[in-house]
VMD Tcl script that builds the backbone (N, CA, C; Angstrom):
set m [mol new atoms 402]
animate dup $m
set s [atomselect $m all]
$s set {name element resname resid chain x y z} {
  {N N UNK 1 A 0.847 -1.183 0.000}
  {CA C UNK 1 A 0.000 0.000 0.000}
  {C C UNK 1 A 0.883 1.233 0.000}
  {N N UNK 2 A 0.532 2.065 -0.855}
  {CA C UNK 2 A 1.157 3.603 -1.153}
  {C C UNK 2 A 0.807 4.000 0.404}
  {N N UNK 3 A 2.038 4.642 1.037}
  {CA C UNK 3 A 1.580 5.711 2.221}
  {C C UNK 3 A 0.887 6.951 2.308}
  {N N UNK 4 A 0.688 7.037 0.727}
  {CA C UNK 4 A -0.161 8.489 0.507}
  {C C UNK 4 A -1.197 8.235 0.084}
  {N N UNK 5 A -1.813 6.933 0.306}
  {CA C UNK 5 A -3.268 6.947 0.367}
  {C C UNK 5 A -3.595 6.647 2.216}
  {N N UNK 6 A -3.053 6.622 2.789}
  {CA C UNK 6 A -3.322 6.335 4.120}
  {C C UNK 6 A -3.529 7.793 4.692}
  {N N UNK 7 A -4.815 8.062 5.875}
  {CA C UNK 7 A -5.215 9.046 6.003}
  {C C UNK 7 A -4.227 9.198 7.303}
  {N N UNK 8 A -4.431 10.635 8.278}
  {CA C UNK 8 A -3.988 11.369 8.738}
  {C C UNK 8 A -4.952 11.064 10.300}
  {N N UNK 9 A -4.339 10.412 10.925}
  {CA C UNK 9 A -5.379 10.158 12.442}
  {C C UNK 9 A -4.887 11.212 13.111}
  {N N UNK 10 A -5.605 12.227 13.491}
  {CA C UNK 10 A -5.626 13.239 14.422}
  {C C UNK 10 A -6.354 13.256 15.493}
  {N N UNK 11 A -6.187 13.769 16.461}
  {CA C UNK 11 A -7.594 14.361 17.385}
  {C C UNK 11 A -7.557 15.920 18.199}
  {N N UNK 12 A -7.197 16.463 17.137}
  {CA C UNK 12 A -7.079 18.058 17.662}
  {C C UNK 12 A -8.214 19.016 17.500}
  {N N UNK 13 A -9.185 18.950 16.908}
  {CA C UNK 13 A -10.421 19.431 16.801}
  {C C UNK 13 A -11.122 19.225 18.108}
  {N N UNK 14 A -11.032 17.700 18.618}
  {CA C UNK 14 A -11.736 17.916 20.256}
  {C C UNK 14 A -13.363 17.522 19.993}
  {N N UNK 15 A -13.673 16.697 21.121}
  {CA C UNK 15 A -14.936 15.952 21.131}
  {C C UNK 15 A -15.331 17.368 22.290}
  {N N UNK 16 A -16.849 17.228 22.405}
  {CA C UNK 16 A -17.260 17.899 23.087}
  {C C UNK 16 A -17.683 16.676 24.767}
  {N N UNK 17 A -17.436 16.758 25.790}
  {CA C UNK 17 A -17.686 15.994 26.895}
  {C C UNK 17 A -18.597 16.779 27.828}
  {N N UNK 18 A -19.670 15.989 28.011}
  {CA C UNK 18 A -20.798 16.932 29.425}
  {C C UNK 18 A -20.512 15.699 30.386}
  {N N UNK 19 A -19.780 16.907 31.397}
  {CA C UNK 19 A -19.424 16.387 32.487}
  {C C UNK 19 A -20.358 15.855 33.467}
  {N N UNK 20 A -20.231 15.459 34.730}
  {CA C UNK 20 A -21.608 14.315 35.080}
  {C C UNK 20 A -21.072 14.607 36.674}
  {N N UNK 21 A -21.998 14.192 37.361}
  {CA C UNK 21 A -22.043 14.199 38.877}
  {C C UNK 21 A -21.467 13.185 38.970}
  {N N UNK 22 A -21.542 12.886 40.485}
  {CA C UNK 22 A -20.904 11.377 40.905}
  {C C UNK 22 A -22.192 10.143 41.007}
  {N N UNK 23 A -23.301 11.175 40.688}
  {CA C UNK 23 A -24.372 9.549 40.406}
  {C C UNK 23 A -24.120 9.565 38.523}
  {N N UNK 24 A -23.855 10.101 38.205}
  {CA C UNK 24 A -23.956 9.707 36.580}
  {C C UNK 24 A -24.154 10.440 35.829}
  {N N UNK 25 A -25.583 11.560 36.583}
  {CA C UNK 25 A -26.234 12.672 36.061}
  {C C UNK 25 A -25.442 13.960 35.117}
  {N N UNK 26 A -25.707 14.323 34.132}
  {CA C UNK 26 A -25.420 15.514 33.621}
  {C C UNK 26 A -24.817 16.553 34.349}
  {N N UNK 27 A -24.070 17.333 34.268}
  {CA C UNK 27 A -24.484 18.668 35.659}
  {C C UNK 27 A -25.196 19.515 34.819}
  {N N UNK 28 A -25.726 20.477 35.424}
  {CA C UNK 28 A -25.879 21.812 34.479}
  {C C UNK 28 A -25.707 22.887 35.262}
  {N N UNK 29 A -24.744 23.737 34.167}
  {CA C UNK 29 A -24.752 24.992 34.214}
  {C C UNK 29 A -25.067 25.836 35.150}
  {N N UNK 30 A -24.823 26.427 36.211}
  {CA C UNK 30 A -26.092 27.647 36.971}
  {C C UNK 30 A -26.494 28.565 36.252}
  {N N UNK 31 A -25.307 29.259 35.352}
  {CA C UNK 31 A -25.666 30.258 34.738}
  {C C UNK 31 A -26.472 30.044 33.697}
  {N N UNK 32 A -26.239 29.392 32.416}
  {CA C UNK 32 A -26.703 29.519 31.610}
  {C C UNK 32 A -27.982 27.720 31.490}
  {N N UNK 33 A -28.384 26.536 32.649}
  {CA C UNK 33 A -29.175 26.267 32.625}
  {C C UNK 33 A -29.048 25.244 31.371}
  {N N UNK 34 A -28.114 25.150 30.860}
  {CA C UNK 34 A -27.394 24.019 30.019}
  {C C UNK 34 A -26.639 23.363 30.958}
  {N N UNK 35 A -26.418 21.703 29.733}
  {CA C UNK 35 A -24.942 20.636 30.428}
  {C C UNK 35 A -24.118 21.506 30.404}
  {N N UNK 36 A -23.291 21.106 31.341}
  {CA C UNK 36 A -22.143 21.742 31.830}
  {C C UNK 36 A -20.948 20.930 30.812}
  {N N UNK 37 A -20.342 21.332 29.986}
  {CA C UNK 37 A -19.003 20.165 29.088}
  {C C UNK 37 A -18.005 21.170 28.800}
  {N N UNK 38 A -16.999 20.540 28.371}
  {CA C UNK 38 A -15.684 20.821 28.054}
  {C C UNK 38 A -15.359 20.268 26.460}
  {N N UNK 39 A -14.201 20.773 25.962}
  {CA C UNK 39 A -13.848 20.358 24.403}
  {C C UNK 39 A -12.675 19.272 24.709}
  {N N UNK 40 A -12.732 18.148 24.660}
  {CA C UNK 40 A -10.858 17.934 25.020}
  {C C UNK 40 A -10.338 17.316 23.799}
  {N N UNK 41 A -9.552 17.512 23.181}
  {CA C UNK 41 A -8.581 16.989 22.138}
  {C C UNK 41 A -8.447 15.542 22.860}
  {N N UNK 42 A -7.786 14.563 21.780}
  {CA C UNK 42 A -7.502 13.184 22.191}
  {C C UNK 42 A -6.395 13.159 21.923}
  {N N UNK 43 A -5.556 11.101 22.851}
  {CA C UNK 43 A -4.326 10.814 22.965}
  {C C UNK 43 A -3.647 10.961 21.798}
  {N N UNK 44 A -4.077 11.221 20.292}
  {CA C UNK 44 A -3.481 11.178 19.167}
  {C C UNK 44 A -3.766 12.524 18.702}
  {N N UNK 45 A -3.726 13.971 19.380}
  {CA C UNK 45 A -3.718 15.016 19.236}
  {C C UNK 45 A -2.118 15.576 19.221}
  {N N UNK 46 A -2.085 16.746 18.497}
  {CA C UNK 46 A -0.470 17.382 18.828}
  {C C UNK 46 A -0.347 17.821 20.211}
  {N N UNK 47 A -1.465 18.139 21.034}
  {CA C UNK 47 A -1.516 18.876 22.450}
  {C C UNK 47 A -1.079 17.949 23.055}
  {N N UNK 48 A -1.757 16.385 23.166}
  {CA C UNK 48 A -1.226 15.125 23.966}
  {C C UNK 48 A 0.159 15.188 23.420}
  {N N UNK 49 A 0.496 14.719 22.281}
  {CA C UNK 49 A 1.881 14.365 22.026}
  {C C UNK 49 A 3.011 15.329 22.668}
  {N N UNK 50 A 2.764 16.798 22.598}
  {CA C UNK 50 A 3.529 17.872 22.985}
  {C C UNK 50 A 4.129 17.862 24.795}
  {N N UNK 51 A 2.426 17.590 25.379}
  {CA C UNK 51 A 2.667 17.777 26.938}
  {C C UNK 51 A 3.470 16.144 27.272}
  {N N UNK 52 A 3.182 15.297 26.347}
  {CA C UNK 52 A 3.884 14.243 26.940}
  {C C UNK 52 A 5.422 14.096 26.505}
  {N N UNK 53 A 5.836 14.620 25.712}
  {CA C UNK 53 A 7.467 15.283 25.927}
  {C C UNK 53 A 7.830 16.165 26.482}
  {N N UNK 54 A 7.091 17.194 26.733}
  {CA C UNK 54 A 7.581 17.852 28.073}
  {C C UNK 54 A 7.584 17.147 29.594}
  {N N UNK 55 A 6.878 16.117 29.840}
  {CA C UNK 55 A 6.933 15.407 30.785}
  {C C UNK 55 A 7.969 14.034 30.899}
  {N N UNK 56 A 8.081 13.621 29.715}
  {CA C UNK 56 A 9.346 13.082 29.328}
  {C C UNK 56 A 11.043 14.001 29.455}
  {N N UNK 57 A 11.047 15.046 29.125}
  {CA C UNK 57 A 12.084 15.676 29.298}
  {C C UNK 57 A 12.347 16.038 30.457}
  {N N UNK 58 A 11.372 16.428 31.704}
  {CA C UNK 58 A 11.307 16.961 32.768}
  {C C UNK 58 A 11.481 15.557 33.644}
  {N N UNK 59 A 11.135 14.512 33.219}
  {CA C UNK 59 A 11.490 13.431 33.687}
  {C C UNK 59 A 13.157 13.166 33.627}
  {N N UNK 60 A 13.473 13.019 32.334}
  {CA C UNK 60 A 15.040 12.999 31.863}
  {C C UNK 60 A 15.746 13.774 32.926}
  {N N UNK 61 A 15.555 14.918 33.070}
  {CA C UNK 61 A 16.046 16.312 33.821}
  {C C UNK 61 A 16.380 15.934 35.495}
  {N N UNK 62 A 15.348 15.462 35.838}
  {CA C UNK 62 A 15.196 14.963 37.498}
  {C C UNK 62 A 16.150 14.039 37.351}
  {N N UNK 63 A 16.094 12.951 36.271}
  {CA C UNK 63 A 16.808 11.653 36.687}
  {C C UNK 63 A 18.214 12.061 36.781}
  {N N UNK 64 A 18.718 13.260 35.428}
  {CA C UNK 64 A 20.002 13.190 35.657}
  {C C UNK 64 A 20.582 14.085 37.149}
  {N N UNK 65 A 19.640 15.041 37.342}
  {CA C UNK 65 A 20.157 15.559 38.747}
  {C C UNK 65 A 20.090 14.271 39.831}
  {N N UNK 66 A 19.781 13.224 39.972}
  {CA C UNK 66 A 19.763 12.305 40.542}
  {C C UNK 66 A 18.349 11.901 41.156}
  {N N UNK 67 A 17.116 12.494 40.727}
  {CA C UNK 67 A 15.888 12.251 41.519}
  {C C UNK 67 A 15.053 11.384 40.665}
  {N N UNK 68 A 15.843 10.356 40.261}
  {CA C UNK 68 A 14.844 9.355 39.065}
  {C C UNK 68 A 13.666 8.966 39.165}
  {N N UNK 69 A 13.167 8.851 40.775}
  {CA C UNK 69 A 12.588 7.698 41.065}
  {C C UNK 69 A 10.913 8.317 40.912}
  {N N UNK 70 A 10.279 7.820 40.505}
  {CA C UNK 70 A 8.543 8.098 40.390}
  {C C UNK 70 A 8.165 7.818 41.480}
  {N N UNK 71 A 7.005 8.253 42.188}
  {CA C UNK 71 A 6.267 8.131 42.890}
  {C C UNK 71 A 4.483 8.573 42.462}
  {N N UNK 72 A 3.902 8.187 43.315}
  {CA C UNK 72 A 2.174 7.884 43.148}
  {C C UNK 72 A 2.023 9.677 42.895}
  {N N UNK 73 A 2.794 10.452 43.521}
  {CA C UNK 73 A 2.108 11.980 43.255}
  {C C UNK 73 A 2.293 12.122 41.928}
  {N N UNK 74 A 3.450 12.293 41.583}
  {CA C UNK 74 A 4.221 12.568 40.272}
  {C C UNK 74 A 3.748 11.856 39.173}
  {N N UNK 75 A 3.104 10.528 39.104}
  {CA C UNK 75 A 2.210 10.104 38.324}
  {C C UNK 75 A 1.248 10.127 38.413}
  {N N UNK 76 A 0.540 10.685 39.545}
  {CA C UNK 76 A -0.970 11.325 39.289}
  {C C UNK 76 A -0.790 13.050 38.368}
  {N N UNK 77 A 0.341 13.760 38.927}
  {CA C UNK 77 A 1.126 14.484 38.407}
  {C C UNK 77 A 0.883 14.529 36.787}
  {N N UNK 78 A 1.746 13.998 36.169}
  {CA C UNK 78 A 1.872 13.916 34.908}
  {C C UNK 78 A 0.152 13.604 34.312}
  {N N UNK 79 A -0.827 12.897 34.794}
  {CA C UNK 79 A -1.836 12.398 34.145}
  {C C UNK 79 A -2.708 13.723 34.408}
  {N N UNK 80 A -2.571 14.455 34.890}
  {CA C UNK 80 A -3.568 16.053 35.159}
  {C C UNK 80 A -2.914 16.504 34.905}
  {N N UNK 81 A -1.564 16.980 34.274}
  {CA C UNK 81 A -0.978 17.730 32.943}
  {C C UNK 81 A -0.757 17.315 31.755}
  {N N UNK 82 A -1.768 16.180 31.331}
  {CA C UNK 82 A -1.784 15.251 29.900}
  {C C UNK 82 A -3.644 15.842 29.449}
  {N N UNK 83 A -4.071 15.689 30.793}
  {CA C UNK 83 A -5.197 16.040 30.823}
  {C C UNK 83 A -5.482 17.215 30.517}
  {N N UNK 84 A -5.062 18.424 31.153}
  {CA C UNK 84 A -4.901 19.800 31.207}
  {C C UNK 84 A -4.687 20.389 29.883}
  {N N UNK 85 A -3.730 19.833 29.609}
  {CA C UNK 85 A -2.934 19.483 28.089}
  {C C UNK 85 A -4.022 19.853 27.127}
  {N N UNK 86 A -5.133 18.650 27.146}
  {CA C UNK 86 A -6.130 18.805 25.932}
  {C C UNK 86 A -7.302 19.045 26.660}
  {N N UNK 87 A -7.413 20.101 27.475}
  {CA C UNK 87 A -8.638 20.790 27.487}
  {C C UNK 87 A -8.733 21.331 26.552}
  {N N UNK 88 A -9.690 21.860 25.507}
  {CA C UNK 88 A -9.887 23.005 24.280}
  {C C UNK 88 A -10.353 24.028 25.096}
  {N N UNK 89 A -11.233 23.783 25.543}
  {CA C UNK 89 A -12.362 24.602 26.438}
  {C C UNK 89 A -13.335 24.309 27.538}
  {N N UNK 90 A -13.335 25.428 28.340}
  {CA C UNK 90 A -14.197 25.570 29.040}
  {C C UNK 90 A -14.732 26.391 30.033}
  {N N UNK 91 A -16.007 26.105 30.521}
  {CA C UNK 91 A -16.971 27.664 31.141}
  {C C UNK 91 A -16.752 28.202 32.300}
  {N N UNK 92 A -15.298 27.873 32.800}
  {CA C UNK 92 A -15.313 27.925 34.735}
  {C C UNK 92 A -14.967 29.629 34.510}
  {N N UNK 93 A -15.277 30.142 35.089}
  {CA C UNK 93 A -14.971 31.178 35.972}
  {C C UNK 93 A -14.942 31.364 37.421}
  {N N UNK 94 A -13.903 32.434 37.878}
  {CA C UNK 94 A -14.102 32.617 39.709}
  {C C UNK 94 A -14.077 33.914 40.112}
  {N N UNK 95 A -14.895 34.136 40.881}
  {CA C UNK 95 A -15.286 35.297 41.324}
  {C C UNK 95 A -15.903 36.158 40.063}
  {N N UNK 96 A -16.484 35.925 39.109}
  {CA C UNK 96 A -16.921 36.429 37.869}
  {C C UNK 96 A -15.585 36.638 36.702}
  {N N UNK 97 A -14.583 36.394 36.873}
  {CA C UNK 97 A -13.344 36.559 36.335}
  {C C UNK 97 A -12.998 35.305 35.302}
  {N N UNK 98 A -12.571 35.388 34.277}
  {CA C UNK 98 A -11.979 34.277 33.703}
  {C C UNK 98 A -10.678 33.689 34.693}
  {N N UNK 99 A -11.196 31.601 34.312}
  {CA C UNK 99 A -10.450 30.890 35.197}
  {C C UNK 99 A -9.775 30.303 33.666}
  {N N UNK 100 A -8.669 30.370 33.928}
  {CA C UNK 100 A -7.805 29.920 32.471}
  {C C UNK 100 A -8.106 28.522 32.680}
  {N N UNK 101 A -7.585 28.005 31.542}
  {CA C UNK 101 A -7.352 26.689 31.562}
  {C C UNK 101 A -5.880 26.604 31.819}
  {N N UNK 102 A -5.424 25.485 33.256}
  {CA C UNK 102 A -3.984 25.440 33.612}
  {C C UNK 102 A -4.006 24.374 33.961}
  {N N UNK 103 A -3.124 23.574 34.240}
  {CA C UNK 103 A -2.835 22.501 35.064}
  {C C UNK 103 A -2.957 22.902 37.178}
  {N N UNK 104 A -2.443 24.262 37.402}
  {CA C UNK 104 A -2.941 24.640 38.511}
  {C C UNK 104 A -4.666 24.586 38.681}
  {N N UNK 105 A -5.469 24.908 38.021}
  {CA C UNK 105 A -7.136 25.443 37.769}
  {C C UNK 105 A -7.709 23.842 37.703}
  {N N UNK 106 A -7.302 22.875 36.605}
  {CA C UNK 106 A -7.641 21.698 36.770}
  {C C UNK 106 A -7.136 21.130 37.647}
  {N N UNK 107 A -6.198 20.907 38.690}
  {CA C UNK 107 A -5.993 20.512 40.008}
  {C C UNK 107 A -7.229 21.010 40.856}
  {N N UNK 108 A -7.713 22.281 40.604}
  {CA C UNK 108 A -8.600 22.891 41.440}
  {C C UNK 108 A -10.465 22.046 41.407}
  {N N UNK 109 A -9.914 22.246 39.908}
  {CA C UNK 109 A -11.319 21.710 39.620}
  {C C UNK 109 A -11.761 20.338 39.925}
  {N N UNK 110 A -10.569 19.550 40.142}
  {CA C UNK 110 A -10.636 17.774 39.797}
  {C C UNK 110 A -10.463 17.786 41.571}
  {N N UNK 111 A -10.042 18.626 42.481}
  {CA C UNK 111 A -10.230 18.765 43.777}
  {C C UNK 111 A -11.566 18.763 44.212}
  {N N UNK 112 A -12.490 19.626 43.689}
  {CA C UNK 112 A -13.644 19.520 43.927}
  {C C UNK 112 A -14.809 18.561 43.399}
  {N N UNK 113 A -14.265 17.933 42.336}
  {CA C UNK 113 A -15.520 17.141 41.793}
  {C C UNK 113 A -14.061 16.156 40.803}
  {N N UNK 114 A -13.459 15.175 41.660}
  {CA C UNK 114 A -12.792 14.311 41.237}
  {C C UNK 114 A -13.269 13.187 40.601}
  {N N UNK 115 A -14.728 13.258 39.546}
  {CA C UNK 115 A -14.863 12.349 38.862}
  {C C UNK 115 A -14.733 12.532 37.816}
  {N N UNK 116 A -14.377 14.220 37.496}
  {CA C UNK 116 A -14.731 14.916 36.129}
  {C C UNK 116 A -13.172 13.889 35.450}
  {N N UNK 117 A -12.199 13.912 36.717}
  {CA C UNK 117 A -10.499 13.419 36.020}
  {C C UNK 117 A -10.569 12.231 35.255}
  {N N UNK 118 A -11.734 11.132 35.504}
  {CA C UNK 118 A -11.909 10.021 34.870}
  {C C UNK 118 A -12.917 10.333 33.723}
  {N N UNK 119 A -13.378 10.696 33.644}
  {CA C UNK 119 A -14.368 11.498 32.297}
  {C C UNK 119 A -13.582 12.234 31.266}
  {N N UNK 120 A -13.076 12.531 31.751}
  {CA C UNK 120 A -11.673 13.649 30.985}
  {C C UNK 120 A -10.679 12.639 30.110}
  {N N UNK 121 A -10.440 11.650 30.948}
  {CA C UNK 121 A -9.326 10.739 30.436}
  {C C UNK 121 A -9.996 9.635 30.056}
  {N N UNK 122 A -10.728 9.639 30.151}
  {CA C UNK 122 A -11.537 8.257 29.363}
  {C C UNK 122 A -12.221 8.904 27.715}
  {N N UNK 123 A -12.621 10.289 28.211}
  {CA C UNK 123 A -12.741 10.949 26.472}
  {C C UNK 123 A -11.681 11.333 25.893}
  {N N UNK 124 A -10.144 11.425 26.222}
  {CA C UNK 124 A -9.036 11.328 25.446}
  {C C UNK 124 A -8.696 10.267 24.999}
  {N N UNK 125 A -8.807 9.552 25.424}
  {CA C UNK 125 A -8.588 7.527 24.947}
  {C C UNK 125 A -9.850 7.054 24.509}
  {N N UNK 126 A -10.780 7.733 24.196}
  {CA C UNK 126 A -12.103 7.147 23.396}
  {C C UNK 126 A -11.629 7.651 21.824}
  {N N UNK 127 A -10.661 6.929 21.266}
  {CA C UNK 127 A -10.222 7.377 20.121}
  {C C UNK 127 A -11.599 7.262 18.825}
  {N N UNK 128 A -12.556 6.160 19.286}
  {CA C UNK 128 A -13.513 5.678 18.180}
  {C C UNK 128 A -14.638 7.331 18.095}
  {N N UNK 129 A -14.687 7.142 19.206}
  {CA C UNK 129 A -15.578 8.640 19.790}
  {C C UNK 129 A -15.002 10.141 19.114}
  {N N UNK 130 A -13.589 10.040 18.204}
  {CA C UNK 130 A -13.663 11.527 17.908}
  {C C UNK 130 A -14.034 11.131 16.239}
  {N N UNK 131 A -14.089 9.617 15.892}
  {CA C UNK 131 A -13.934 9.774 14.330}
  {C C UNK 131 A -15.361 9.300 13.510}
  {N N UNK 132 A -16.232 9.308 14.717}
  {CA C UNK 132 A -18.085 8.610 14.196}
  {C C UNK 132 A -18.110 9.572 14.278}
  {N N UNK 133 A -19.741 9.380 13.516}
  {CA C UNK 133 A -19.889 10.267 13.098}
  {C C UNK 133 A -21.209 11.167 13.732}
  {N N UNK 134 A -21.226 12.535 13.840}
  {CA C UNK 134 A -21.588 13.185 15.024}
  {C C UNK 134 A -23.270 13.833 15.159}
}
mol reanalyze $m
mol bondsrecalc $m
mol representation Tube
mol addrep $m
């Protein structure tokens, strides 16, 4: 097979995800009275590929100063800045102010409603889910 008939698997456009309570439920919105969702790019996005060499290099970096060793933070660590990574979007604000999208802000957010982190990462690895059709 010619390699230039083989298509181009991306996932940088971003599925749309409505985030859910801890019974299952939808949330919605206060303000605007809609699901509450986010955009997140998937594991075969340039955003995933990007944050996971920076976490690779920053890994490299520790080991050679001598701090190789992983631990349970540092890999919860890395998986909420993979995550963070491919947020596209979303509606948080605080105190009426725009809340960026950061890896600090999603620590915040996945603090308060720590089921959204498995929703998040289960729609980056739902690779079938960005390419049906919508």
């Amino acid at each position: 097979m010619d390699i230039a008939e083989l298509d181009t698997v991306a996932e940088d456009d971003g599925i749309v995800v409505t985030l859910k309570d801890v019974t299952g439920e939808p949330m919605i919105a206060t303000d605007t009275q809609q699901p509450l969702t986010l955009k997140v790019a998937g594991a075969f996005s340039d955003r995933y590929r990007a944050a996971q060499k920076r976490l690779t290099n920053k890994r490299i970096q520790a080991t050679k100063r001598g701090a190789g060793d992983l631990d349970a933070d540092a890999i919860e660590d890395n998986e909420l800045a993979l995550e963070a990574a491919c947020i596209i979007e979303w509606p948080f604000v605080s105190g009426g102010q725009p809340f960026p999208i950061s890896l600090t802000n999603w620590k915040a957010l996945v603090q308060k409603q720590p089921q959204w982190q498995g929703q998040v990462w289960s729609a980056m690895h739902d690779h079938a889910g960005f390419f049906a059709p919508r």
